[in-house]
Residue frames as a rotation matrix with the C-alpha (Angstrom) as fourth column:
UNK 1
0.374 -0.470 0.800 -65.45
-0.265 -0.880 -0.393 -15.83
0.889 -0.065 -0.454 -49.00
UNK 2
-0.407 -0.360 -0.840 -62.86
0.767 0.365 -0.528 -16.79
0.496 -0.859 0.127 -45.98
UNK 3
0.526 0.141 0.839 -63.92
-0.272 -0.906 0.323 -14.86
0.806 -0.398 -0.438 -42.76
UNK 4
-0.746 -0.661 -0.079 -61.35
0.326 -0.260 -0.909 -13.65
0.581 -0.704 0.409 -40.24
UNK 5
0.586 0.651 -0.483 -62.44
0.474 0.208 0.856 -14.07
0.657 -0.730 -0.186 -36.58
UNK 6
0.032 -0.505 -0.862 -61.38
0.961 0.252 -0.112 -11.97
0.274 -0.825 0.494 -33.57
UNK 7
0.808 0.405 -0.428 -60.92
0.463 -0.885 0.036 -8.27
-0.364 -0.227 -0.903 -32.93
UNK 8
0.752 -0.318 0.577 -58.55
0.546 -0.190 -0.816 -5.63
0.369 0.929 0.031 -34.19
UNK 9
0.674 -0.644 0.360 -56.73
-0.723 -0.476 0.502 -4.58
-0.152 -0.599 -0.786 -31.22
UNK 10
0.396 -0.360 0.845 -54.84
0.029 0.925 0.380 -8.21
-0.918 -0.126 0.376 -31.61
UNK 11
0.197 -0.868 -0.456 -51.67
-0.599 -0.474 0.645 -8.27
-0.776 0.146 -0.614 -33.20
UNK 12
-0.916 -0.131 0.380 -52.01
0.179 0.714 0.676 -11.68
-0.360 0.687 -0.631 -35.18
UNK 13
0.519 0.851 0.076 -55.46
0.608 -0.306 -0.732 -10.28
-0.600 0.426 -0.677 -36.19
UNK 14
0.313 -0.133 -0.940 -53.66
-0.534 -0.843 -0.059 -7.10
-0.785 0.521 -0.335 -37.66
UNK 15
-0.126 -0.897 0.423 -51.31
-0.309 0.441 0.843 -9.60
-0.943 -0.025 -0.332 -39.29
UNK 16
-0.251 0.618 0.745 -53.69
0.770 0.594 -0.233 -12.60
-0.587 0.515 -0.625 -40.75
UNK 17
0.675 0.670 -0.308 -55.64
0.350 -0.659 -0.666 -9.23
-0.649 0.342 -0.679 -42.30
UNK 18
0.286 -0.371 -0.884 -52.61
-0.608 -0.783 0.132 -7.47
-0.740 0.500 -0.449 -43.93
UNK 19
-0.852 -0.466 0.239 -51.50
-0.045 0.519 0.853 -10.71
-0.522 0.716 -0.464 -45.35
UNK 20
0.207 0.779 0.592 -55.32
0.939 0.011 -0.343 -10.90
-0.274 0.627 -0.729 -47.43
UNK 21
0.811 0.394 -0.432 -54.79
-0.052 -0.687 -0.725 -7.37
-0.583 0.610 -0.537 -48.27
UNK 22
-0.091 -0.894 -0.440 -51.55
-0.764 -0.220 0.607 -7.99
-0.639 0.391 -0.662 -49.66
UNK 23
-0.772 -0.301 0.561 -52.94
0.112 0.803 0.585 -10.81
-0.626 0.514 -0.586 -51.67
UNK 24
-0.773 0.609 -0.180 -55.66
-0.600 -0.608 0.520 -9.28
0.207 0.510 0.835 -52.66
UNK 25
-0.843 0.435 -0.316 -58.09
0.276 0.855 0.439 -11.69
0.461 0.283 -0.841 -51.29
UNK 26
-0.216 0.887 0.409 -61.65
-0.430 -0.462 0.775 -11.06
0.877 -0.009 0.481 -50.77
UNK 27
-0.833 -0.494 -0.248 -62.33
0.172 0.195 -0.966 -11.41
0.525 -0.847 -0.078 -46.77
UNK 28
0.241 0.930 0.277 -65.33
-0.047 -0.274 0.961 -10.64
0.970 -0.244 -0.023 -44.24
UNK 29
-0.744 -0.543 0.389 -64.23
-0.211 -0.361 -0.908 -9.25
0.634 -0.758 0.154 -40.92
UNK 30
0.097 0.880 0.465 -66.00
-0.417 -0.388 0.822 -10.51
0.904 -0.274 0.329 -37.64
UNK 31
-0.066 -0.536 0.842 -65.86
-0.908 -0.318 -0.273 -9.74
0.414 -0.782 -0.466 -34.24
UNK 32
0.611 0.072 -0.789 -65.05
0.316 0.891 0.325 -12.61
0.726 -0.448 0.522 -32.12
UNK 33
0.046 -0.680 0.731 -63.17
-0.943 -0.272 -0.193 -11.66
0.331 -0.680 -0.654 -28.63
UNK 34
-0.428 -0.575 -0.697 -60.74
-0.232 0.815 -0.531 -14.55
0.874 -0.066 -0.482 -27.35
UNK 35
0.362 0.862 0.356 -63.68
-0.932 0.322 0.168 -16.59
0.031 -0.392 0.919 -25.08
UNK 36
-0.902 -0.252 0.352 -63.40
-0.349 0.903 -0.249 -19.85
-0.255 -0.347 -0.902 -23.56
UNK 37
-0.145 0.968 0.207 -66.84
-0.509 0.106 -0.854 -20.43
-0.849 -0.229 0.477 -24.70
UNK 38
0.245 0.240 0.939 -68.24
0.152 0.947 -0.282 -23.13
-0.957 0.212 0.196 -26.99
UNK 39
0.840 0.477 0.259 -68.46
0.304 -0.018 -0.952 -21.62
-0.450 0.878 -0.161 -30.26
UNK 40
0.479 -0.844 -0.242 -64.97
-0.782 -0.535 0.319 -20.11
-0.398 0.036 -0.917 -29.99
UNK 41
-0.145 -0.748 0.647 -63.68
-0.785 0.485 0.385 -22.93
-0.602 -0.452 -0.658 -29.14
UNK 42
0.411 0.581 0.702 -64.95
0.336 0.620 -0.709 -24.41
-0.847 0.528 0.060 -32.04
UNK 43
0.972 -0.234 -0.001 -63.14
-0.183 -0.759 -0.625 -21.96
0.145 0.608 -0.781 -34.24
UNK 44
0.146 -0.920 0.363 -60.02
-0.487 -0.386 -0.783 -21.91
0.861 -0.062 -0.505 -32.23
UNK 45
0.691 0.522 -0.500 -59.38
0.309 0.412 0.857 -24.40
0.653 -0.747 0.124 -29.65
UNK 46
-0.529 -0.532 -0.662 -56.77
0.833 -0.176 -0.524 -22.75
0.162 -0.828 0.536 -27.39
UNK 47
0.577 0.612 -0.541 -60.00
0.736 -0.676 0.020 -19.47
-0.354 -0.409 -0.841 -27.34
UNK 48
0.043 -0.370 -0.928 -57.38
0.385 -0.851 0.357 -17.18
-0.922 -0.373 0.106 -29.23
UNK 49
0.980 0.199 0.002 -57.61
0.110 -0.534 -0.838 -14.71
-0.166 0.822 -0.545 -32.24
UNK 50
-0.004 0.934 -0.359 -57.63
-0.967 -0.096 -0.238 -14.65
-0.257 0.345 0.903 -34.70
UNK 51
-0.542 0.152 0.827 -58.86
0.381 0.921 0.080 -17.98
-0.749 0.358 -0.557 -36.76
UNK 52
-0.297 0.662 -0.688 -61.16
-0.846 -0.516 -0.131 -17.44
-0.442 0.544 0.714 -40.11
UNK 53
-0.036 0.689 0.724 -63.58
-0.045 0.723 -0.690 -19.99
-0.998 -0.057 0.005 -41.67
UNK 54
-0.545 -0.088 -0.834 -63.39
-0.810 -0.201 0.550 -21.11
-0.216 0.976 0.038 -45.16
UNK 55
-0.382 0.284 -0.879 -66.24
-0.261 0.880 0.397 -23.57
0.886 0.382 -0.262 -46.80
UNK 56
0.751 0.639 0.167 -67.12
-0.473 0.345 0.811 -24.42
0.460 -0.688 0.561 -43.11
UNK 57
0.343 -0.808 -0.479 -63.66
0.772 0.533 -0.345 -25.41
0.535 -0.252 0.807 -42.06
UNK 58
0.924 -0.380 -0.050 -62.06
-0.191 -0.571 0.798 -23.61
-0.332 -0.728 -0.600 -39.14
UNK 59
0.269 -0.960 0.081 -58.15
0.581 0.094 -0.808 -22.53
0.768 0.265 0.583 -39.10
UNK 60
0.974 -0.047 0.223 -56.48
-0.187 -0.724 0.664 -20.92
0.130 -0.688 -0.714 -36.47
UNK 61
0.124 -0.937 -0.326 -52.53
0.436 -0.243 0.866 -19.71
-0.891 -0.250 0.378 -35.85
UNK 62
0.515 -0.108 -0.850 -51.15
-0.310 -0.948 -0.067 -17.10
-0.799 0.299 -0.522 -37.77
UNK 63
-0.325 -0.807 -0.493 -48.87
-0.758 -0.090 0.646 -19.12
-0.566 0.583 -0.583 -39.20
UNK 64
-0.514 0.369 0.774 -50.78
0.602 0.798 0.020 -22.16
-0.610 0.477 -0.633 -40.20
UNK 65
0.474 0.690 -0.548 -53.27
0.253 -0.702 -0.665 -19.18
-0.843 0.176 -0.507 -41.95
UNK 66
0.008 -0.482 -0.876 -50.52
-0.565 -0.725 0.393 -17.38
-0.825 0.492 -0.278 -43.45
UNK 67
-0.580 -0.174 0.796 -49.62
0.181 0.925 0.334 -21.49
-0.795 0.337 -0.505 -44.88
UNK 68
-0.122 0.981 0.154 -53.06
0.749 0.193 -0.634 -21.77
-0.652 0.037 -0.758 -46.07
UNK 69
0.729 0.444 -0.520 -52.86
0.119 -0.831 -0.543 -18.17
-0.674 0.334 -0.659 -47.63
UNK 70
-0.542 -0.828 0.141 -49.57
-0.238 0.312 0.920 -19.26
-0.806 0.465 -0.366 -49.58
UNK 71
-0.815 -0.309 0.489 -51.13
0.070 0.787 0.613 -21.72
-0.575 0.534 -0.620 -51.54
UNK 72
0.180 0.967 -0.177 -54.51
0.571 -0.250 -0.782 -20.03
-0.801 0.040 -0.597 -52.36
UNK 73
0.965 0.134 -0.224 -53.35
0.051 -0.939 -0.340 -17.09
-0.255 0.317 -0.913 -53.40
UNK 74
0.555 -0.719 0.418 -49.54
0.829 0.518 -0.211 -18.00
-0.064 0.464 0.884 -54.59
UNK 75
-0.387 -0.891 0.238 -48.90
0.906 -0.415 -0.079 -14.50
0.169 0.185 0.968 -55.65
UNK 76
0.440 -0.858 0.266 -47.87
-0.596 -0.500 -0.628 -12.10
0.672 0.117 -0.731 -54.42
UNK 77
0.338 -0.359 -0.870 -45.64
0.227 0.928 -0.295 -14.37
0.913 -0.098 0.395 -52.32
UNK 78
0.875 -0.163 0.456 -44.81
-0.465 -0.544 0.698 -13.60
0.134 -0.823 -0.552 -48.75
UNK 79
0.666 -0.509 0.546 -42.11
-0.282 0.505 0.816 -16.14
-0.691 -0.697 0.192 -49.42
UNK 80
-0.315 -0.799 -0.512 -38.44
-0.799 -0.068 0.597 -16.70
-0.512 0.597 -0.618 -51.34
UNK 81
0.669 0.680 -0.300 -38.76
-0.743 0.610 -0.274 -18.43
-0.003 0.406 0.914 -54.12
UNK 82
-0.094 -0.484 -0.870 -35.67
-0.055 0.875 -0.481 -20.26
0.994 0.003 -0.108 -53.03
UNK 83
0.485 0.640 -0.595 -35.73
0.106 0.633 0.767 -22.83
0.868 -0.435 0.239 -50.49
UNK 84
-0.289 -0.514 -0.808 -33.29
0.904 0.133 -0.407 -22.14
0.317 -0.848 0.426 -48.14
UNK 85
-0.864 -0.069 0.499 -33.77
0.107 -0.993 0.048 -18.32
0.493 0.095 0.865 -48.66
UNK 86
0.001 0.992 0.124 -37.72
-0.325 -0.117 0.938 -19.22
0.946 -0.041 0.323 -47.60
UNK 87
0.586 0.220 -0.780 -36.81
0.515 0.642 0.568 -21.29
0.626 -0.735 0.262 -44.69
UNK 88
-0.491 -0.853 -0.174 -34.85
0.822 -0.388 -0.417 -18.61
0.288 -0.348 0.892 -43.63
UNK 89
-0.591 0.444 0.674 -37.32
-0.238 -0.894 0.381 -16.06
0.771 0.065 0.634 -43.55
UNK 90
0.451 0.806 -0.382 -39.74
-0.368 0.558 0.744 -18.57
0.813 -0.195 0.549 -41.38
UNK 91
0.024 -0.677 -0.736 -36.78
0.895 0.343 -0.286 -19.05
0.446 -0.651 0.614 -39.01
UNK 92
-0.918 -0.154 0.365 -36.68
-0.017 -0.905 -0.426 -15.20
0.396 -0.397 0.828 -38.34
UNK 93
-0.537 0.631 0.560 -40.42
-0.237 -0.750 0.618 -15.20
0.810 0.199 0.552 -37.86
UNK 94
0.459 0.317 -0.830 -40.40
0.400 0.760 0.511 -17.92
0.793 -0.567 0.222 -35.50
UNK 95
-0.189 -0.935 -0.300 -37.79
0.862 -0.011 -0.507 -16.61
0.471 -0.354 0.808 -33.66
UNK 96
-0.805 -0.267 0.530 -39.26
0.124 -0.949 -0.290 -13.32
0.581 -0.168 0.797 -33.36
UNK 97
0.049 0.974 0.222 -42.53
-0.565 -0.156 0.810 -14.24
0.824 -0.165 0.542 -32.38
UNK 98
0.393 -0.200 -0.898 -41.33
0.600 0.796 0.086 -17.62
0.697 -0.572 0.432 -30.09
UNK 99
-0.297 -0.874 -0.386 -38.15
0.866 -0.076 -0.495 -15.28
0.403 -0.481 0.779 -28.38
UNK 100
-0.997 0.022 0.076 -39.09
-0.041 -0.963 -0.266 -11.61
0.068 -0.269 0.961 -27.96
UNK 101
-0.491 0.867 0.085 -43.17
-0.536 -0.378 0.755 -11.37
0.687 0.325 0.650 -28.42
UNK 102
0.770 0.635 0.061 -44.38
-0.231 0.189 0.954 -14.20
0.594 -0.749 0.292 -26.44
UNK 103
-0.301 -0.601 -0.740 -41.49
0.845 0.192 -0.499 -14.32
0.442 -0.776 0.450 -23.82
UNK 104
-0.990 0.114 0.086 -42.49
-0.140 -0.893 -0.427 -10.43
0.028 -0.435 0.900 -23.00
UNK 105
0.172 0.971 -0.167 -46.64
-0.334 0.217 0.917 -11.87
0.927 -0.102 0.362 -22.88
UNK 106
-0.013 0.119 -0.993 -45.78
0.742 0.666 0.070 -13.66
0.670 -0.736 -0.097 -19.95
UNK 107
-0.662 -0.075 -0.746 -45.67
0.690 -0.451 -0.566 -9.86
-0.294 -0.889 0.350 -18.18
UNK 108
-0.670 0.552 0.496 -48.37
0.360 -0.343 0.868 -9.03
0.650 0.760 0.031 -20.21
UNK 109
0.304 0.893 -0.333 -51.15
0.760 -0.016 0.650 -9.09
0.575 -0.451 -0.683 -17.28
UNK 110
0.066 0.037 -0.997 -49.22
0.979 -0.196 0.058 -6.83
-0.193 -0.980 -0.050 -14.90
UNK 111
-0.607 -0.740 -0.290 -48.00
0.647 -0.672 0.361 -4.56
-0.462 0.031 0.886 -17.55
UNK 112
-0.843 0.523 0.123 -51.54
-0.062 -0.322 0.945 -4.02
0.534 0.789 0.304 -19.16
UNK 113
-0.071 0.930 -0.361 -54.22
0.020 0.363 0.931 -5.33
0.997 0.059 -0.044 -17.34
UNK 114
0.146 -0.031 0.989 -53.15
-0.824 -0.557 0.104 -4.19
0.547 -0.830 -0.107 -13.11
UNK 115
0.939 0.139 -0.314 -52.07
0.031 0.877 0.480 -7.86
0.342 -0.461 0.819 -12.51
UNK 116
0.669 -0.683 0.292 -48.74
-0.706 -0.462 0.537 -8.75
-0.232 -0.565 -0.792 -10.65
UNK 117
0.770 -0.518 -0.371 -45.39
0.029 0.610 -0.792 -10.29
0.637 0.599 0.485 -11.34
UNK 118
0.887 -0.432 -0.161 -42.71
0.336 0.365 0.868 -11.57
-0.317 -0.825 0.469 -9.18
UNK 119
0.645 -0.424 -0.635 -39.30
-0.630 -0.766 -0.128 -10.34
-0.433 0.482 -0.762 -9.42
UNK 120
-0.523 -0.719 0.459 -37.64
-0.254 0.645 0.721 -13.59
-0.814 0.261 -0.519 -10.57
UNK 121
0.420 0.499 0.758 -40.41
0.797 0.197 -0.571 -13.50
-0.434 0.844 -0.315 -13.35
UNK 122
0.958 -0.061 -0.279 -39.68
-0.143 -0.948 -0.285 -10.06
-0.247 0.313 -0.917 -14.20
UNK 123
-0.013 -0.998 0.058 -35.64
-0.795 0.046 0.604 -10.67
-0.606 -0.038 -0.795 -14.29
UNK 124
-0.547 -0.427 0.720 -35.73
0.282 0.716 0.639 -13.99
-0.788 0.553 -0.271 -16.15
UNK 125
0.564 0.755 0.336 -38.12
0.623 -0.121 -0.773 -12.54
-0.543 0.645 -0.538 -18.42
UNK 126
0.740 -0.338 -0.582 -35.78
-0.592 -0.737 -0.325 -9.67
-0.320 0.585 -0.745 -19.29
UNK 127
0.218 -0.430 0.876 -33.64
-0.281 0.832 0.478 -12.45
-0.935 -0.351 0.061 -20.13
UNK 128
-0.458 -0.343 0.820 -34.91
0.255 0.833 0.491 -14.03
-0.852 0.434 -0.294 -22.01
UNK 129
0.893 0.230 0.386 -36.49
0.443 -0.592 -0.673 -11.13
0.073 0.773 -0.631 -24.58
UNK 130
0.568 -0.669 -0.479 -33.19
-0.598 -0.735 0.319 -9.51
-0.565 0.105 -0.818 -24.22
UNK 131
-0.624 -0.503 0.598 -31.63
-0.206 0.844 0.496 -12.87
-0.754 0.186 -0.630 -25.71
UNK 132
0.327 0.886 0.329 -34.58
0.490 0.139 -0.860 -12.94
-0.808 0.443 -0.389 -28.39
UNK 133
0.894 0.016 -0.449 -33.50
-0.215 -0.862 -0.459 -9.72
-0.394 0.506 -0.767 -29.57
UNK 134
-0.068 -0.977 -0.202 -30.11
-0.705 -0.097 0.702 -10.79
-0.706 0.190 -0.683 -30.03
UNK 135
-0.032 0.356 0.934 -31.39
0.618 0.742 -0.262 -13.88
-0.786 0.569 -0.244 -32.21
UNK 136
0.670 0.681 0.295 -33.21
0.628 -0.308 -0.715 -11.84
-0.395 0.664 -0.634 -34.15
UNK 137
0.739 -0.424 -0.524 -30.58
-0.465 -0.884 0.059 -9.21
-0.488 0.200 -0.850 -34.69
UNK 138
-0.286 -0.881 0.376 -28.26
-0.301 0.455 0.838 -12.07
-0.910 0.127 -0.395 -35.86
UNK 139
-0.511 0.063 0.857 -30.66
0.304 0.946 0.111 -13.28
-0.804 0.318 -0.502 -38.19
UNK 140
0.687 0.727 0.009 -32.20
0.488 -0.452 -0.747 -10.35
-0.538 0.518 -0.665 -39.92
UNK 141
-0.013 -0.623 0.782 -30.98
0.970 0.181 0.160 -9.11
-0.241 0.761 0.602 -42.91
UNK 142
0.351 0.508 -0.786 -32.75
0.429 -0.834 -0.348 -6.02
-0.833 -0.215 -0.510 -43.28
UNK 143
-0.648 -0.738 -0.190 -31.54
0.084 -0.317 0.945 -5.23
-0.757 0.596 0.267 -47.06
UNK 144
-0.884 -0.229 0.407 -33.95
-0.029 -0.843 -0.537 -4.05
0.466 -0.486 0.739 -47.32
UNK 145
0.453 0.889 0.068 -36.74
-0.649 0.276 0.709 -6.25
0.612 -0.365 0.702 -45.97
UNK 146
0.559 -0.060 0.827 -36.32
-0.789 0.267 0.553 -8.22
-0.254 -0.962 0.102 -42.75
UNK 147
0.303 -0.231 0.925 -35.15
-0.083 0.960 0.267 -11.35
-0.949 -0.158 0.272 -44.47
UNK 148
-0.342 -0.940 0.000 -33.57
0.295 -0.108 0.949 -9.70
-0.892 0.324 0.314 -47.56
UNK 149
-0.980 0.073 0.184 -34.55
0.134 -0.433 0.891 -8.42
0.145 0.898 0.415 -51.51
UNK 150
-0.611 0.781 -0.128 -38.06
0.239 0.337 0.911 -9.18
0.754 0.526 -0.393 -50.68
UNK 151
-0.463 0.272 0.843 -41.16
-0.782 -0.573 -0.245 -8.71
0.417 -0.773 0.478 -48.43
UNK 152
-0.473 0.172 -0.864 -41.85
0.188 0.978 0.092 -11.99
0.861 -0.119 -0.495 -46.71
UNK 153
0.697 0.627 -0.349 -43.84
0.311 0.175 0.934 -13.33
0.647 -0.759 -0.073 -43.52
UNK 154
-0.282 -0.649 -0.706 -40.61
0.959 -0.181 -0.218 -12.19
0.014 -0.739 0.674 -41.47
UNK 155
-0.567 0.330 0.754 -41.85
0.032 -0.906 0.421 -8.57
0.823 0.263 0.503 -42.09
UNK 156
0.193 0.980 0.041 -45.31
-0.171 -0.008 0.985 -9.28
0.966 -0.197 0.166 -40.73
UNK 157
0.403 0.142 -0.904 -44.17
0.781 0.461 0.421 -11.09
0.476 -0.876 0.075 -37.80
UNK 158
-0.599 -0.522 -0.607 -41.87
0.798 -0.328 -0.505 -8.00
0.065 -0.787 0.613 -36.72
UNK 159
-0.758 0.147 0.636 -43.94
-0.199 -0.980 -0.011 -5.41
0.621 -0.135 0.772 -37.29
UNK 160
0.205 0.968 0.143 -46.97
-0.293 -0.079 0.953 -6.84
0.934 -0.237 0.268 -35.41
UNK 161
0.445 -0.064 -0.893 -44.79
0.490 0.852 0.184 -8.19
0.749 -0.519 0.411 -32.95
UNK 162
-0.483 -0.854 0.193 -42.24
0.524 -0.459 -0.718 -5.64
0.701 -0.246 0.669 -31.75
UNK 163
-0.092 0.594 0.799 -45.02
-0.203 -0.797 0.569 -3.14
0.975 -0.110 0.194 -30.91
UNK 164
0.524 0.784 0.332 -45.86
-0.473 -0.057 0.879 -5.00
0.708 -0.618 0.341 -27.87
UNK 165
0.505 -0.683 -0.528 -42.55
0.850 0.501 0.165 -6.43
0.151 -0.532 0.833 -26.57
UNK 166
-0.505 -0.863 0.023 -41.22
0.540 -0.337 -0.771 -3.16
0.673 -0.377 0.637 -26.25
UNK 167
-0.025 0.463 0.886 -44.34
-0.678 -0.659 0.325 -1.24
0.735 -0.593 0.330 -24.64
UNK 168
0.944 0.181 -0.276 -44.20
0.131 0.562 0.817 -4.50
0.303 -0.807 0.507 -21.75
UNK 169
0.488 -0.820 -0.301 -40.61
0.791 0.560 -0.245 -4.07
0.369 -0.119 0.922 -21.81
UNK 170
-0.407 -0.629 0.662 -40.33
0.272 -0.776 -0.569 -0.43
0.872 -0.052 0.487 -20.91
UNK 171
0.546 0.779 0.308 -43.19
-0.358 -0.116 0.927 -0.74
0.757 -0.616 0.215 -18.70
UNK 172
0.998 0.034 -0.049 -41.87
0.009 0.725 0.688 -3.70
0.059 -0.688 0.724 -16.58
UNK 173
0.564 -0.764 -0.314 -38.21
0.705 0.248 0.665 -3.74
-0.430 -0.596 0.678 -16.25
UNK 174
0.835 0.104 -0.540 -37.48
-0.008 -0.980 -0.201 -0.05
-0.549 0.172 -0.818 -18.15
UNK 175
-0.485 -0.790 0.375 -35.29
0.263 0.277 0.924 -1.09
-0.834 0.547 0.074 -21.01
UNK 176
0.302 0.662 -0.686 -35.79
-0.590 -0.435 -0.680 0.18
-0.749 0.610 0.259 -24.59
UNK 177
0.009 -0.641 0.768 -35.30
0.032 0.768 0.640 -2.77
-0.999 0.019 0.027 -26.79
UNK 178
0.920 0.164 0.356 -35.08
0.390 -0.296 -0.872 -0.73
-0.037 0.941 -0.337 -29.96
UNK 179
0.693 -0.656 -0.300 -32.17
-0.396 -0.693 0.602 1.39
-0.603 -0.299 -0.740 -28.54
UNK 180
0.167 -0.800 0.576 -29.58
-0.468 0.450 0.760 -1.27
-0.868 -0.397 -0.299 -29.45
UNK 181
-0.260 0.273 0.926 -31.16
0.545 0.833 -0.093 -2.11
-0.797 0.481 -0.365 -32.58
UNK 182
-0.357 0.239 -0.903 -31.43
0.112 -0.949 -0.295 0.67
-0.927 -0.207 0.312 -35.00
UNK 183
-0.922 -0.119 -0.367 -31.34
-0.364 -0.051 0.930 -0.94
-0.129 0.992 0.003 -37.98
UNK 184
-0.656 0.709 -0.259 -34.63
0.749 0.571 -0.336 -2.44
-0.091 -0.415 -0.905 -36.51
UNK 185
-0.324 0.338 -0.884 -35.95
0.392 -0.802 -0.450 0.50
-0.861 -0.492 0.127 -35.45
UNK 186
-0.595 -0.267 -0.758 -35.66
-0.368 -0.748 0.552 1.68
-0.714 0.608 0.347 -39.46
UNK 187
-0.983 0.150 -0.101 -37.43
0.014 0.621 0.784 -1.09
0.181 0.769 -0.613 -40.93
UNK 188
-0.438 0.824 -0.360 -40.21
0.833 0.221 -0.508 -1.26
-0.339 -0.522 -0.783 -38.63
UNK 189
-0.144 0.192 -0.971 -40.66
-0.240 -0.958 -0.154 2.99
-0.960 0.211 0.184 -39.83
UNK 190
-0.737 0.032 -0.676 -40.66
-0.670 -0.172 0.722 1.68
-0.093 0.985 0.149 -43.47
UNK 191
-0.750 0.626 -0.213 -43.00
0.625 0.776 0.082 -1.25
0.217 -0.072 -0.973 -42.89
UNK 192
-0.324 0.826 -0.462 -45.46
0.674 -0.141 -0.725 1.05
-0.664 -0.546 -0.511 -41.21
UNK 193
-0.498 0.627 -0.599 -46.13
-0.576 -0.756 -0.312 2.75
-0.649 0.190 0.737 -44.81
UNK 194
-0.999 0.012 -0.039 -46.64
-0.018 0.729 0.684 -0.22
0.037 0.684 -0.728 -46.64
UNK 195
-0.317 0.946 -0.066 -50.54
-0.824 -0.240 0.514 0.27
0.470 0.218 0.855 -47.89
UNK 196
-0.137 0.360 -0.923 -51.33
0.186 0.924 0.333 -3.07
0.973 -0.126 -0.193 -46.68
UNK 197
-0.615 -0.757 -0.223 -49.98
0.599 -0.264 -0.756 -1.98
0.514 -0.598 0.615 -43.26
UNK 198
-0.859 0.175 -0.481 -51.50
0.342 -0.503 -0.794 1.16
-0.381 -0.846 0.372 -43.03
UNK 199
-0.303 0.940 -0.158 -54.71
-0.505 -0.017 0.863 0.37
0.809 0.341 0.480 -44.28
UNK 200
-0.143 0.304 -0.942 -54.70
0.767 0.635 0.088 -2.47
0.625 -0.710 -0.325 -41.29
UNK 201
-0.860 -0.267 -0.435 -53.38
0.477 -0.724 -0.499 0.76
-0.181 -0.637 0.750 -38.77
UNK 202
-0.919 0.375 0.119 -56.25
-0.302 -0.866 0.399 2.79
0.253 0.331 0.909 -40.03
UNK 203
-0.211 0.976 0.053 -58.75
-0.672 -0.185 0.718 1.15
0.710 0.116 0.694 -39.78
UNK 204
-0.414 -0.293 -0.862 -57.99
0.805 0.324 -0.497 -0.28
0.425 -0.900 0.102 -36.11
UNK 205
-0.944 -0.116 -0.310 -57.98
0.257 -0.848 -0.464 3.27
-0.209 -0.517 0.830 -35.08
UNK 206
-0.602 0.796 0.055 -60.95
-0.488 -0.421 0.764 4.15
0.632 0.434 0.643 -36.84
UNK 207
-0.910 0.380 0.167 -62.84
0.252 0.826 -0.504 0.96
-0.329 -0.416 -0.848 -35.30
């Protein structure tokens, strides 16, 4: 049975999880907070969640995981079964996670955690998530899944991803970066009933 390390506040935790329930695969959940300490770092060597263990083999990134969960578990696919159409979908997810998610992490500490941020961080940040968003808005299809007919890893990557680039982004430099984006705004509202989804959402909250 694969177990998934890390905690359930943690967006690529929610993720790594919805993609196993969407494949049906059989899973064991356990806590692991993101630790510089030995055993982590054995698991995961940059200390960050989530990672899960299969056979005695460590994996960590979301996306190497997701990889990994491809070829196990084949179907349901999270990917087109054509090739450009797939590498297209993996281009949004990069794109969303690289441009908008962790560009707004870098004001993560002041906007969450009571740390501080200069204003030429704060300004080139909005930058350069405001310039993310436009990527992303060029590249999503949204017809009616993120990356067209189908539900793919682009899905996953906005819905776990947005959440927290716009709460840093209204926090820190008061900009709603849905506003501009409605067609965004609509998908993300259908994504959040997907059972997979909000079975992750539930039982977060629940803890």
């Amino acid at each position: 049975m694969i177990k998934l390390y890390g905690l359930r506040m943690s967006n690529y935790y929610s993720l790594v999880k919805a993609v196993m329930i969407e494949k049906g695969l059989e899973f064991e959940e356990v806590k692991a907070p993101p630790t510089q300490k030995e055993d982590n770092l054995a698991r995961t060597p940059m200390g960050k969640m989530p990672s899960i263990e299969v056979d005695g083999v460590y994996l960590s990134e979301s996306m190497a995981i997701i990889n990994y969960l491809e070829q196990i578990q084949p179907e349901p696919s999270l990917l087109p079964a054509n090739p450009i159409e797939a590498a297209k979908a993996v281009e949004l997810a990069l794109h969303i996670k690289l441009d908008v998610e962790l560009a707004a992490r870098r004001l993560l500490p002041a906007a969450m955690f009571g740390g501080t941020a200069s204003e030429e961080l704060i300004e080139s940040t909005r930058q350069e998530v405001l310039r993310g968003m436009q990527a992303v808005s060029q590249l999503l299809v949204g017809k009616p899944y993120a990356a067209g007919d189908t539900f793919t890893v682009a899905d996953l990557y906005l819905n776990y991803s947005m959440g927290l680039a716009t709460t840093i982004s209204k926090k820190m430099f008061d900009h709603d970066l849905l506003a501009d984006h409605p067609q965004i705004s609509e998908l993300l509202a259908m994504l959040a009933e997907r059972p997979s989804i909000a079975q992750v959402t539930a039982e977060a909250a629940a803890k």
